[in-house]
N, C-alpha and C positions, 0 to 999 in steps of 0.2 A: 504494500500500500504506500503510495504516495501524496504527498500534496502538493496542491500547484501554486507557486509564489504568485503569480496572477489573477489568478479567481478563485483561490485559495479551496477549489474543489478537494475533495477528497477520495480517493480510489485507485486501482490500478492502473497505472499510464498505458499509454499505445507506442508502439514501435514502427517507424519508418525508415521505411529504403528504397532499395531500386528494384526488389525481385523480379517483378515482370520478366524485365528485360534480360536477365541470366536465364529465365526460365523459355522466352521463345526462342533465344541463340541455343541453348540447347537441343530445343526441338527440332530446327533447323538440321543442327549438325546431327541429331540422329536420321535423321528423313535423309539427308545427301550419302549418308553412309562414312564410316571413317575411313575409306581411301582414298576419296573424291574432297572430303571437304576436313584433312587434318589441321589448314591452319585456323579453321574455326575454335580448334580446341583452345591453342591458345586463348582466342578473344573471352570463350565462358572463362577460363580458368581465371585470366584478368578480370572478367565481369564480377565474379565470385568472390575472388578476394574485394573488389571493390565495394560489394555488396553488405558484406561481412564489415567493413571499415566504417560506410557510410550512416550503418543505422544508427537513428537518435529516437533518446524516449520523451518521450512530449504527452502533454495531458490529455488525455482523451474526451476532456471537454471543449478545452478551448485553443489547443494545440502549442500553449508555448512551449520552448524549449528548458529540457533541466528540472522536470519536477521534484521535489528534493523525498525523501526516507519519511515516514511517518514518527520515527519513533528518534526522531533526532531534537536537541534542544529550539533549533533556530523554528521548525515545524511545530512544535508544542508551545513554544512564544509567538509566531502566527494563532493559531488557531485561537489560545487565550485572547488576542489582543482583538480578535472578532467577534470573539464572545462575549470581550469586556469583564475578562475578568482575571486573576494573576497567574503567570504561566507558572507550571507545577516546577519543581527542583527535584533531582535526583529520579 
């Protein structure tokens, strides 16, 4: 669980990438066959690692970037200062 320092939602984030796009070069290079079409493998294998690199966890309410840990100080001094009321210690 997380919460979001912008809309100060609470819940599990969403994860974004680029899958699609590893996912139809694959397809591709299985359809051509691998003798016809081996330097495609490269391209997935780069597209994969890229894919793998690029994803970011964002809120899945409101999309910002970096939602932070539920159970950390700075998320529990949110959440009180919404509440209006003092954030718990320890």
């Amino acid at each position: 669980m997380r919460v979001c320092t912008s809309c100060l939602s609470v819940g599990p984030p969403k994860k974004t990438g680029a899958g699609a796009v590893t996912w139809i070069v694959g397809v591709v290079f299985i359809l051509l066959g691998l003798a016809v079409a081996w330097p495609l493998l490269l391209v997935v294998l780069v597209l994969g690692i890229y894919q793998s690199v690029s994803r970011k966890i964002v809120c899945a309410k409101c999309g910002a970037k970096d939602p932070i840990p539920l159970d950390t100080p700075r998320a529990q001094q949110m959440l009180a200062q919404a509440q209006g009321q003092q954030p718990r210690v320890g």
